[in-house]
C-alpha positions, 0 to 999 in steps of 0.5 A: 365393550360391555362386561370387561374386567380391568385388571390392577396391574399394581396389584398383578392381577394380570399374572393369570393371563395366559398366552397371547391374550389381551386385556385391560387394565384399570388405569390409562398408561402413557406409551413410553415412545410416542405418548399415546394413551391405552389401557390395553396391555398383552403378554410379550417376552421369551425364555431369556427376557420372562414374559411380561404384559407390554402395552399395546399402543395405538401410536405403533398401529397408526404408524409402525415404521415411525414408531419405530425410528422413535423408539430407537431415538428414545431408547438411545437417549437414555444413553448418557455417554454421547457426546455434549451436544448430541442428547439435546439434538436426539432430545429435539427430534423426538419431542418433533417426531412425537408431534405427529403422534398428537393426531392418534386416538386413545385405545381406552376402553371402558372406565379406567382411572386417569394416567397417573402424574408421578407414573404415566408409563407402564414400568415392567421392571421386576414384573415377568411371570 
């Protein structure tokens, strides 16, 4: 894939996307659920949420249904009002369920920088058009 720009999603130079167009950005991200790494984002949202560029990890097109399991379980970890006992449980079956996820190649084309340590996933907060 020759002749890709890599858009500084810091920077959003991403805003100038239009529709359901793809493109790449200029770091690795880390998927929030699975751990799967892509520099490969598209826009996603509505009316009542904004649009907002949303990774395309290549963990949901390995396996969409398990994908999906965890991203509840994880989405439901970060609620702190369970139960004592139940974050610790919910925490041991993502980080087993994550495991099958090791196998799925990266979506990283071109030369983007690495993942960044302090932030490897991909932070939409305050970033809709």
């Amino acid at each position: 894939m020759n002749g890709i720009t890599l858009c500084n999603m810091d920077k959003g130079e991403w805003a100038s996307v239009m529709g359901d167009e793809h493109w790449r950005s200029d770091r690795i991200y880390q998927c929030e659920i699975c751990g799967c790494h892509s520099n490969e984002f598209y826009m996603w949202g509505g009316p009542s949420t904004g649009r907002h560029p949303k990774l395309v990890c290549p963990g949901d097109k390995f396996d969409s249904n398990l994908h999906y399991e965890l991203q509840n379980k994880v989405w439901n970890s970060w609620d702190k009002k369970h139960p004592q006992g139940y974050l610790e449980m919910l925490n041991e079956e993502i980080e087993e369920a994550r495991k099958q996820f090791l196998k799925v190649e990266s979506n990283v084309v071109e030369n983007p920088r690495p993942v960044d340590p302090e932030s490897p996933v991909w932070n939409r907060k305050g970033k809709s058009i």
